[in-house]
KOLTIZA-460304 format. One record per residue (C-alpha): z negated, x negated, y negated. Coordinates in steps of 0.05 Angstrom, whole numbers, plus 5000, padded with zeros to 4 digits. Example, Ala and Ser with C-alpha at 12.3 -4.5 7.8 and 13.67 -1.06 7.14 Angstrom:
<rs>
484447545090;485747275021;
</rs>
This chain:
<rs>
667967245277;673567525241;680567655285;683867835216;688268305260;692868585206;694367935184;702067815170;703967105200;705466695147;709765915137;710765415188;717165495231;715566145251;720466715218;718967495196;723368085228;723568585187;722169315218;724669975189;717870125156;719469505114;712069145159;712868405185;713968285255;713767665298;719667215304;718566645354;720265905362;724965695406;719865125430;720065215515;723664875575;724465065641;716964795669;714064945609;715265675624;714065585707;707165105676;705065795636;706766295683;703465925741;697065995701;698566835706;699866745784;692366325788;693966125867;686565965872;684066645843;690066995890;687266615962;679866655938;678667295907;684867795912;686267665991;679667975999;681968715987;688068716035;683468256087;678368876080;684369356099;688368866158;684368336176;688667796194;695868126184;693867986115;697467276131;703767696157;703568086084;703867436051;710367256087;713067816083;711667996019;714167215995;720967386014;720968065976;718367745916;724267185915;728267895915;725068055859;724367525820;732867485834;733768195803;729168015750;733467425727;739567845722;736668425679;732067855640;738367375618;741168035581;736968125537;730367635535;724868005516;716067885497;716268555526;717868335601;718968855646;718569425604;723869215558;728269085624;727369745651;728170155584;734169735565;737570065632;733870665656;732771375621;727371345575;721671835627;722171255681;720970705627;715371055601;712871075668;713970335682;710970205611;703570555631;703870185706;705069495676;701569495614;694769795655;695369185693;693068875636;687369235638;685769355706;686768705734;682868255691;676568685702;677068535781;677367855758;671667755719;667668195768;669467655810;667067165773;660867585778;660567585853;662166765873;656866635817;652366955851;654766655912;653665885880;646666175855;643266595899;636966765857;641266915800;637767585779;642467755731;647268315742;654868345762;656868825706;653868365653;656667715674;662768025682;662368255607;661067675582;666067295620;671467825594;668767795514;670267105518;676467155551;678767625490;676667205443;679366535466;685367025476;685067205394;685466505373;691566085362;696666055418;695465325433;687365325450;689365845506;694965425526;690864845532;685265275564;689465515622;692564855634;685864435646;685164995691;690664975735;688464225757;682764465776;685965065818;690164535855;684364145870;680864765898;686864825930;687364205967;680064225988;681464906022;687964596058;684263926076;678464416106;683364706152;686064056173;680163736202;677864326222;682564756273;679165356304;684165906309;691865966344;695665956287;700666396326;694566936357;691967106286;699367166255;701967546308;696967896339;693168046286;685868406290;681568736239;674969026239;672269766264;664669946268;663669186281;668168986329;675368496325;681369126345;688368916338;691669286279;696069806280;702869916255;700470416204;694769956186;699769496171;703369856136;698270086087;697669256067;703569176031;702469635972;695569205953;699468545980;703968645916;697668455877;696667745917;702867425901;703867675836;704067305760;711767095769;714067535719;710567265659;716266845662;719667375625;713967435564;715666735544;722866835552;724266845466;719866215463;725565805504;730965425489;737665725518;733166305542;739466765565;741766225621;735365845632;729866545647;733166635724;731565965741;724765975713;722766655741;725366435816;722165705816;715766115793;716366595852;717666105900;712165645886;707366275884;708866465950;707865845981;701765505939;697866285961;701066296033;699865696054;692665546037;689966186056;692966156137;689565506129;683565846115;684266426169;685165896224;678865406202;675065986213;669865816273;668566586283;672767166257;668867686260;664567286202;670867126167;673767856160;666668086139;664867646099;664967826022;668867156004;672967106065;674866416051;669166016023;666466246086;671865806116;670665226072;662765256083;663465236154;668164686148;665664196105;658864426084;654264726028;657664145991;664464355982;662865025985;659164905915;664364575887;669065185915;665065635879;665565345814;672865185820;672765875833;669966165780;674365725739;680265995755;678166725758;677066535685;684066275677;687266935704;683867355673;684966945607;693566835618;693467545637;690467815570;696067325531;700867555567;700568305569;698168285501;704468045481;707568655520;703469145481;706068795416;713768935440;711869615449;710069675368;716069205348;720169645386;717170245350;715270675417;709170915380;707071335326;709370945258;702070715247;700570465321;707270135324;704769835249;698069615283;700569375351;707768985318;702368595283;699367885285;693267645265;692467105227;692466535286;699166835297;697367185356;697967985374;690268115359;691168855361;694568825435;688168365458;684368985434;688169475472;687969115531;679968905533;675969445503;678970005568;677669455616;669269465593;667770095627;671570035687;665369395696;660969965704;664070535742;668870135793;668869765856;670969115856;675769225919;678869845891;681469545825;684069135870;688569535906;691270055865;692369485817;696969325874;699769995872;701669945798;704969355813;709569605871;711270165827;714169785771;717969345819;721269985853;722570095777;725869435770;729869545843;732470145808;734869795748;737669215785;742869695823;743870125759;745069615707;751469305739;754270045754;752570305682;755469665645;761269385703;763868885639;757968645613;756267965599;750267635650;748666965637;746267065718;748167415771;744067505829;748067315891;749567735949;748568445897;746668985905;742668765968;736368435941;736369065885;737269515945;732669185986;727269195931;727269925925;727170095998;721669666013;717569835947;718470565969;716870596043;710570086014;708870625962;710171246008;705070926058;699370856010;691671316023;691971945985;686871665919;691971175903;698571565910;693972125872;692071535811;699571405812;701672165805;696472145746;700471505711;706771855723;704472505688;701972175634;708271695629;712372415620;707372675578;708272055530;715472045538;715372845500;710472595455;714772085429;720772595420;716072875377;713372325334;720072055332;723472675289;716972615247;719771975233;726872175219;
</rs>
């Protein structure tokens, strides 16, 4: 199959930007609403993948305070997604985050911010098509056929679905959120006829597991959850990658990005305390390797649990599709906006001929093959977590600078009550950061190294350039 990635987008109602190279670059169609934008970005979010599969890392670390994360971590991401509607309405951008953070902070820090949210790209859709891997297995138990494999082929076909035109992925991802919210409402219903747990025990006293046995959880315990939680209720801000695609983008991103984040938190909240208290035994929930289908299979059977497992696998499918869209589109900003040597930045501002960034679908697949091989599933997990909480103490920082660096600007929205929710974001993204295990503070010194080292490249290759 041909992906025709240096492919200039030609007709139709799409225009040509013109870059200083004299190349073609992307100019898109104002085509979106409101919910067409919350309908894409929900896709990114995957509620079903987010209770199912991504719970299961922070549930390894604090048992059931996992259910106190999710509440407290649904009220920091409203704050977030307030502070990203601000810096978003300025200046709409394909290049989401980044482009907010390097339209207000020095250039090191957005390089920084760059390499931890463009690597979620990569990291994050490998622990997703691992775990397609791992309920597969789960619906089959003979299958013979190993993790790493399924989870390559799951991921080739994401990327190339992901190569095509933007409206078979579209269509893709939709067909699979119905079936996420019917997974969804199985996992509710399962919790509803089938009470086990004090719903006030396992939230405030929580337990987790040592050398076998239920212990309540510590403080510091605690603590170390929130870093990870980041990567639960998380997606929101693809919002912002679709924000040049809608109509009246300036005044209409805030209220997409904050309906987004509220519905995450409560569509991933919600269902998975429902799981926790269906649980007939928690010792078997908290070590169990899919936490809640355990629920569900206790509940209502070998059944539903099949059909779980499938709905599962579905929308671990859907994430890790929406995900490669979206960052892709992330890695084309960053050649548009000509951060790269002039060749890269030719390669990477470049569609192929479905119109699509081809080139940033390569960037992001072909790094997350190997980490198939040589990762655990649970890991990716949680430093993918830390990545995330970095770039949001990135976006905190922004949120409290922007308004002192430009006093007169113009926002289409201001966050209410500022600079609390900015200040709040960076506090608690720090202390969540600052409590993280040595390996992932160490794999986020590494990204920060490398985002300075990047940021003197490009001093470099820019004078080249000039």
């Amino acid at each position: 199959m041909s992906t025709g990635l240096d492919t200039p987008l030609e007709g139709g109602t799409r225009g040509a930007a013109t870059l200083a190279d004299g190349s073609k670059t992307h100019e898109f169609r104002k085509s979106l609403g409101v919910w067409h934008v919350v309908g894409l970005a929900m896709a990114d979010v995957s509620p079903t993948m987010a209770v199912l599969l991504l719970t299961g890392g922070v549930v390894s670390i604090s048992g059931t305070f996992t259910i106190g994360a999710c509440l407290i971590l649904s009220a920091v991401v409203v704050l977030i997604a307030l502070c990203l509607g601000e810096l978003a309405a300025r200046n709409p951008s394909a290049g989401g985050m980044y482009s907010i953070v390097k339209d207000v902070l020095p250039a090191p820090i957005a390089w920084i911010t760059l390499l931890n949210y463009l690597l979620q790209g990569v990291f994050i859709p490998a622990a997703l098509v691992l775990g397609i891997a791992v309920f597969l297995k789960d619906l089959v138990p003979g299958l013979s056929v190993s993790s790493e494999l399924v989870a390559f082929i799951a991921l080739m076909a994401a990327g190339l679905i992901a190569l095509t035109r933007v409206e078979v992925g579209a269509w893709t991802t939709a067909i699979m959120v119905v079936v996420e919210v019917a997974v969804l409402g199985i996992i509710t219903v399962a919790a509803v006829l089938n009470w086990n747990q004090d719903i006030v025990a396992v939230t405030m006293a929580p337990v987790h597991v040592v050398d076998g046995h239920l212990v309540p959880v510590t403080f510091a315990i605690a603590i170390t959850a929130l870093a990870p939680a980041f990567n639960i209720i998380n997606g929101y801000d693809a919002t912002l990658g679709f924000a040049e695609e809608m109509h009246d983008g300036r005044r209409q991103i805030a209220k997409a990005v904050v309906i987004t984040a509220i519905l995450a938190s409560f569509l991933i909240t919600v269902p998975f305390t429902a799981a926790v208290v269906a649980a007939p035994d928690l010792l078997a929930f908290l070590t169990s390797p899919a936490p809640v289908v355990y629920s569900v299979e206790q509940a209502l059977g070998p059944s539903a649990k099949a059909i779980v497992d499938v709905g599962v696998i579905i929308a671990l499918f859907n994430g890790a599709l929406s995900l490669i869209m979206y960052f892709a589109r992330g890695v084309f900003a960053t050649g548009r906006d000509r951060l790269w040597p002039a060749v890269v930045s030719d390669k990477l501002g470049s569609l192929n001929k479905h119109g699509v960034p081809g080139w940033g679908v390569v960037v992001l697949v072909v790094p997350a093959i190997p980490l198939l091989f040589v990762s655990q599933l649970d890991w990716l997990i949680i430093f993918a977590g830390t990545m995330i909480a970095a770039v949001y103490f990135c976006i905190g920082l922004a949120a409290l600078w922007s308004r002192i660096k430009d006093k007169d600007g113009v926002r289409p929205f201001r966050m209410p009550l500022w600079p609390l929710p900015a200040l709040a974001v960076t506090l608690f993204t720090a202390f969540a950061l600052a409590q993280q295990e040595s390996q992932f503070l160490i794999g986020e010194l590494v990204l920060a190294i490398a985002g300075l080292g990047l940021f003197v490249l490009s001093r470099m290759w820019s004078q080249t350039k000039a």
